[in-house]
KOLLUM-551921 format. One record per atom (N, C-alpha, C): residue number from 0; residue in three letters; chain; atom name; x, y, z. Coordinates in steps of 0.1 Angstrom, whole numbers, plus 5000, padded with zeros to 4 digits. Example, Ala and Ser with C-alpha at 12.3 -4.5 7.8 and 13.67 -1.06 7.14 Angstrom:
2
num; residuo; cadena; atomo; east; north; up
0; ALA; A; N; 5132; 4943; 5078
0; ALA; A; CA; 5123; 4955; 5078
0; ALA; A; C; 5132; 4967; 5078
1; SER; A; N; 5128; 4978; 5071
1; SER; A; CA; 5137; 4989; 5071
1; SER; A; C; 5129; 5000; 5079
***
This chain:
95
num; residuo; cadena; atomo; east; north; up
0; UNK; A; N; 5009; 4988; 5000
0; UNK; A; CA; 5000; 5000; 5000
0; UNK; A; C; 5009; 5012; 5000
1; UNK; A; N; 5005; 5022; 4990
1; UNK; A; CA; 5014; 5038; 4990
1; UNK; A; C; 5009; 5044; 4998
2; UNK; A; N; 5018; 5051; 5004
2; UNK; A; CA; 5009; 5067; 5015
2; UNK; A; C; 5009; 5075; 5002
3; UNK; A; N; 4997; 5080; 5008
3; UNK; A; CA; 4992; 5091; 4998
3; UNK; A; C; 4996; 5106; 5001
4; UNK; A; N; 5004; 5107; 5011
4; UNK; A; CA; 5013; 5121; 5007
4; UNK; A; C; 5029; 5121; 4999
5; UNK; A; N; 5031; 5126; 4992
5; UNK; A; CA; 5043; 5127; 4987
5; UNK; A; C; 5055; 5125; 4996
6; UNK; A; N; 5063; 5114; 4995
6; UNK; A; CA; 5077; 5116; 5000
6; UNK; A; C; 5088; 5122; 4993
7; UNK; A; N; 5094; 5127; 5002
7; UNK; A; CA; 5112; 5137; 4998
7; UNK; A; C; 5120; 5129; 4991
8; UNK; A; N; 5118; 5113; 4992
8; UNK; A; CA; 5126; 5107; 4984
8; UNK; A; C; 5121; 5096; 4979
9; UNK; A; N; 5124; 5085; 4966
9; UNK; A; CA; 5115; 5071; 4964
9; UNK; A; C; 5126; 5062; 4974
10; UNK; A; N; 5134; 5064; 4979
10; UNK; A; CA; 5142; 5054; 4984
10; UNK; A; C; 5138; 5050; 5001
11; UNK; A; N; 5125; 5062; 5006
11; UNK; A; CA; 5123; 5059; 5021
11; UNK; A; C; 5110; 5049; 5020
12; UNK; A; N; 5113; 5041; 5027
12; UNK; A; CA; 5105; 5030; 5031
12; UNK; A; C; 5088; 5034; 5032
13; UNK; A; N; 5078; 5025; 5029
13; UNK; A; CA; 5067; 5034; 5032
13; UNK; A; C; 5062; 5039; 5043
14; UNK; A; N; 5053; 5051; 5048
14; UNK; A; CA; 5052; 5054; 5061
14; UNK; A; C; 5066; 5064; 5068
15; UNK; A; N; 5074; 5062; 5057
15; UNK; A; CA; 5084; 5069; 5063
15; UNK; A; C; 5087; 5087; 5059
16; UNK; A; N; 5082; 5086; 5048
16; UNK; A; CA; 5079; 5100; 5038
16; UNK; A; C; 5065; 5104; 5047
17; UNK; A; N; 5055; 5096; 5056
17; UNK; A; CA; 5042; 5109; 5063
17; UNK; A; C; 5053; 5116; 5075
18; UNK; A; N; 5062; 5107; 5078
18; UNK; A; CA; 5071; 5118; 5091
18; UNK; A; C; 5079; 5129; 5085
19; UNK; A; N; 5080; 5122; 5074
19; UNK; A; CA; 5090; 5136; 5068
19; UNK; A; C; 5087; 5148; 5063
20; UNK; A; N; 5072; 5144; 5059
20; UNK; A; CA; 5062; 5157; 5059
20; UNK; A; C; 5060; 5164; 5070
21; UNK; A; N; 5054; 5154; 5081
21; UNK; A; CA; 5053; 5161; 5090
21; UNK; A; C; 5062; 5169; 5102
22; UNK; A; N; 5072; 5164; 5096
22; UNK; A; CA; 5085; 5171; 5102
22; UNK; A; C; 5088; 5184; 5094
23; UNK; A; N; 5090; 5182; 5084
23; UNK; A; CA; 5092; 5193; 5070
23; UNK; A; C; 5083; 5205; 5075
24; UNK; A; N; 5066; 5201; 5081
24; UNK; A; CA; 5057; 5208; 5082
24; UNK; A; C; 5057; 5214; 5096
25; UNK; A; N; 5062; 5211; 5103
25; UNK; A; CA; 5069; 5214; 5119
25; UNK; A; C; 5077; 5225; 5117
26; UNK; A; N; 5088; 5224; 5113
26; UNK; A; CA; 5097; 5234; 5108
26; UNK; A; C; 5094; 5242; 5107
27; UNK; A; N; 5086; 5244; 5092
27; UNK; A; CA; 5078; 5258; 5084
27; UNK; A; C; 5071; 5265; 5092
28; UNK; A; N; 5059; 5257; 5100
28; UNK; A; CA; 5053; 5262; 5108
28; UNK; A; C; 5060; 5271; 5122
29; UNK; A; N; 5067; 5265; 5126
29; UNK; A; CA; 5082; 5274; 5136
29; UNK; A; C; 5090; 5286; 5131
30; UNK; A; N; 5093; 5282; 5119
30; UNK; A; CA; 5103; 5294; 5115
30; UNK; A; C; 5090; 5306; 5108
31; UNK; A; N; 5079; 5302; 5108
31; UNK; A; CA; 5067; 5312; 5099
31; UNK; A; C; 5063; 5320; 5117
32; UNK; A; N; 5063; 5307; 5126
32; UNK; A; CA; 5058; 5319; 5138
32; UNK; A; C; 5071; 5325; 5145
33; UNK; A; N; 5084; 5322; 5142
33; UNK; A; CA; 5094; 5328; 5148
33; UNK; A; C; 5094; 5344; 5137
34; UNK; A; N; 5093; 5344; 5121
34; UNK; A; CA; 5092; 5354; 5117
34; UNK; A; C; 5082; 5362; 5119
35; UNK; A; N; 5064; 5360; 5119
35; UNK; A; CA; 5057; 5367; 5124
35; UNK; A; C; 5061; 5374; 5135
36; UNK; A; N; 5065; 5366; 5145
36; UNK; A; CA; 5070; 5378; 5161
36; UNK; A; C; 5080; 5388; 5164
37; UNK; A; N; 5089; 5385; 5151
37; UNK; A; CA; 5099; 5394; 5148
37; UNK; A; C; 5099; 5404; 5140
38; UNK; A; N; 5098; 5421; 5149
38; UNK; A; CA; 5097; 5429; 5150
38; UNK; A; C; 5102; 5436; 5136
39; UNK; A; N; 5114; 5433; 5134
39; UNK; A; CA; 5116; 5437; 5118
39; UNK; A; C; 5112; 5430; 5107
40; UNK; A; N; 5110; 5419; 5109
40; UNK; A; CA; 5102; 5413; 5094
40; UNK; A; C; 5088; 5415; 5098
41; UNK; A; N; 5083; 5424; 5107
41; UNK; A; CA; 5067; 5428; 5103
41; UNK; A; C; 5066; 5444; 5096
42; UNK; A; N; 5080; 5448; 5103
42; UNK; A; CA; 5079; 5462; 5093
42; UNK; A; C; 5084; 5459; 5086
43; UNK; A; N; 5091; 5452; 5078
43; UNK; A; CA; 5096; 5451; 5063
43; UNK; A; C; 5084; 5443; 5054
44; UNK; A; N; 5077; 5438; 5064
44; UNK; A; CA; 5064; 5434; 5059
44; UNK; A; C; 5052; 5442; 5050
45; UNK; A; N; 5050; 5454; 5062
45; UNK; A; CA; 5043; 5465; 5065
45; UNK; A; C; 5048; 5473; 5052
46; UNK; A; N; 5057; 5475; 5051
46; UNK; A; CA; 5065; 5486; 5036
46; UNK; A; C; 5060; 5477; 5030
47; UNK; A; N; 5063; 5467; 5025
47; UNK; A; CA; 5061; 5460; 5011
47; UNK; A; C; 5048; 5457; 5005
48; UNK; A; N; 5039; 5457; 5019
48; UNK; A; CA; 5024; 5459; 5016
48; UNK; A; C; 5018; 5470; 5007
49; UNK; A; N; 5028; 5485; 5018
49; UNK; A; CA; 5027; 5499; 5014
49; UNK; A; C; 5029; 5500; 5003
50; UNK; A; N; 5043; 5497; 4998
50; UNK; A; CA; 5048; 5500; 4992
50; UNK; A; C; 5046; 5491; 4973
51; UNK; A; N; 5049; 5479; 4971
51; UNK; A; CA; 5042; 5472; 4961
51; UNK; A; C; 5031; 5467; 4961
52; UNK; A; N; 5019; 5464; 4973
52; UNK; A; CA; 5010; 5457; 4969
52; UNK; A; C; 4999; 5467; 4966
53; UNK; A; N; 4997; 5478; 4976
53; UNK; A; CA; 4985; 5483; 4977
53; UNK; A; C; 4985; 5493; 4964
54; UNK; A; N; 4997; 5496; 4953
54; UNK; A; CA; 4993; 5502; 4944
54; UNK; A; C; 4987; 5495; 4929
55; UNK; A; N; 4994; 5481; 4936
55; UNK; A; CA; 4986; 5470; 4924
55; UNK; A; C; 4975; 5468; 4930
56; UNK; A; N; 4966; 5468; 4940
56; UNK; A; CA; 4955; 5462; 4942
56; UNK; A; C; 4947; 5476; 4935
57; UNK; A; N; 4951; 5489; 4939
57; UNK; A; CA; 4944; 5498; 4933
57; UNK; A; C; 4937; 5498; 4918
58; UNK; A; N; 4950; 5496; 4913
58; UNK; A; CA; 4951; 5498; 4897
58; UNK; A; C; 4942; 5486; 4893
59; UNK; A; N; 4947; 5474; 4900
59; UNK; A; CA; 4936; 5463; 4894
59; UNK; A; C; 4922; 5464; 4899
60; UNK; A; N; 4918; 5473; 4913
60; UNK; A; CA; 4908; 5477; 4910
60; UNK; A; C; 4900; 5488; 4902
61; UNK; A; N; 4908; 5497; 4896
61; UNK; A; CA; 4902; 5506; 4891
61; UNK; A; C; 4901; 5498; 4873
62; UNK; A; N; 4911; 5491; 4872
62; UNK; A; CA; 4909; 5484; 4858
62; UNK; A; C; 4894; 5478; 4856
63; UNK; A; N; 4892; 5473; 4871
63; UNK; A; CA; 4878; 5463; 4870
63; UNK; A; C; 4866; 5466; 4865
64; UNK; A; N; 4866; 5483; 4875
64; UNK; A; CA; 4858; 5491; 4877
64; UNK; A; C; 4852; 5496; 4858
65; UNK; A; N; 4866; 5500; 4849
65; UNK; A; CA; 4864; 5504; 4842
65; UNK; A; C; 4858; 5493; 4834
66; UNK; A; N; 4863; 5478; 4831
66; UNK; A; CA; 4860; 5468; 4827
66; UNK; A; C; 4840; 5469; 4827
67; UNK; A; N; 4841; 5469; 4843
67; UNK; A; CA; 4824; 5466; 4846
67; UNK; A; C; 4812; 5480; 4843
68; UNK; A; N; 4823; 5489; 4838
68; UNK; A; CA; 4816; 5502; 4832
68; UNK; A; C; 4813; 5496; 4817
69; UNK; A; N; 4823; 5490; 4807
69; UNK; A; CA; 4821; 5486; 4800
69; UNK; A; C; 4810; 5478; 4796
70; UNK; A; N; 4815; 5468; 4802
70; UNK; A; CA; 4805; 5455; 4799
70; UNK; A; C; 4798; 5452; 4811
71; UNK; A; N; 4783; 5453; 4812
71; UNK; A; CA; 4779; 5447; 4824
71; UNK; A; C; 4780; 5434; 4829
72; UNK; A; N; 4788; 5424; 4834
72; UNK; A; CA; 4788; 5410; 4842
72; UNK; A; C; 4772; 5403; 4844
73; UNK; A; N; 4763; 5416; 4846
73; UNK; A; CA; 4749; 5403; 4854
73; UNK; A; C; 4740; 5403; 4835
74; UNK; A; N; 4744; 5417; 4829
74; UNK; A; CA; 4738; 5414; 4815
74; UNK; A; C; 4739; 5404; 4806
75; UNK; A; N; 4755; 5407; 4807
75; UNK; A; CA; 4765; 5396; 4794
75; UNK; A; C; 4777; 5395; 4801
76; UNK; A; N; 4771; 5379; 4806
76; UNK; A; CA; 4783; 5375; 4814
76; UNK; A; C; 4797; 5367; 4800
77; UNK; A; N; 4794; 5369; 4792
77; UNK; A; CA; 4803; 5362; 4782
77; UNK; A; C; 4811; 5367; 4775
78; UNK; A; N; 4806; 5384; 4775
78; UNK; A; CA; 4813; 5393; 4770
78; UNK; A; C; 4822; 5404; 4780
79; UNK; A; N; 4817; 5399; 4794
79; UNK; A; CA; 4827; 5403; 4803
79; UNK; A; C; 4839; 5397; 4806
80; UNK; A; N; 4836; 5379; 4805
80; UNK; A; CA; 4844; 5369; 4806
80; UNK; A; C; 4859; 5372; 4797
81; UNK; A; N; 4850; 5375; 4784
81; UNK; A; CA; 4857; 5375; 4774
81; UNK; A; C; 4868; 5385; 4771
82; UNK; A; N; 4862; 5401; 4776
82; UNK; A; CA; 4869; 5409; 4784
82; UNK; A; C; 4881; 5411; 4794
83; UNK; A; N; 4872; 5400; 4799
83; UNK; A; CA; 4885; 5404; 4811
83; UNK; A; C; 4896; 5394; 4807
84; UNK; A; N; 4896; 5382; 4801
84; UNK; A; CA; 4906; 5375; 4797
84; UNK; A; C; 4914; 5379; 4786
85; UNK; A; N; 4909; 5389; 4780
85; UNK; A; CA; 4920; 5398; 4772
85; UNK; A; C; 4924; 5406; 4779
86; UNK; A; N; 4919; 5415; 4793
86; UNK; A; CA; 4926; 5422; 4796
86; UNK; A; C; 4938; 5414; 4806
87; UNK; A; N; 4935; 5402; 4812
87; UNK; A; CA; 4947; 5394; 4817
87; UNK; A; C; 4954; 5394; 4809
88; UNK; A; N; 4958; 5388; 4799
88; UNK; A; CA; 4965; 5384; 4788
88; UNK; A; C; 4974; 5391; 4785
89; UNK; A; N; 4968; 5408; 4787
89; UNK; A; CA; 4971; 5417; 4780
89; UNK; A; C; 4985; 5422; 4791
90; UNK; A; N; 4979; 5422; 4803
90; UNK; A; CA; 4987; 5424; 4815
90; UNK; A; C; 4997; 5417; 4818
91; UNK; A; N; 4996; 5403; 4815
91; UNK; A; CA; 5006; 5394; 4820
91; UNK; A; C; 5014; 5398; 4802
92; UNK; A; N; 5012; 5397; 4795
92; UNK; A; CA; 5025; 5402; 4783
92; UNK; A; C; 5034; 5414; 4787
93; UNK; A; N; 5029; 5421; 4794
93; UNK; A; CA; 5036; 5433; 4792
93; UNK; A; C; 5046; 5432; 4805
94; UNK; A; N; 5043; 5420; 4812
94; UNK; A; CA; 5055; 5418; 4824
94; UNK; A; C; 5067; 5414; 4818
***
């Protein structure tokens, strides 16, 4: 019988890859609450929020906004669809 989580390697015995997850997952979990409580990686947090996210969230909402001025979504949901996956498309090329 295979465990059905993914093991780190094919050479560990079965049953031996769920510890290694769950070890792997121990870890992550420790070093993610040792950096939340630490006082400089919440302000370098806090900037990066400021500083790159919240002018993309803007813009991608003011994109939407104009999108849904466009094309109404509850009228013609297929031409909004269709819309907005050219405007993705269009966005992710220009990265």
């Amino acid at each position: 019988m295979r465990c059905p989580v993914p093991v780190l390697s094919n050479s560990d015995p079965i049953g031996s890859g769920m510890l290694s997850m769950t070890l792997l997952r121990s870890l992550l979990m420790s070093a993610a609450r040792k950096i939340a409580a630490d006082p400089r990686a919440r302000a370098k947090a806090s900037e990066v929020v400021e500083k790159d996210v919240q002018p993309k969230l803007s813009a991608a909402k003011d994109e939407l906004a104009d999108l849904v001025a466009e094309t109404n979504p509850l009228e013609d949901p297929k031409a909004f669809v269709r819309k907005l996956k050219h405007r993705v498309a269009e966005v992710n090329r220009r990265r």
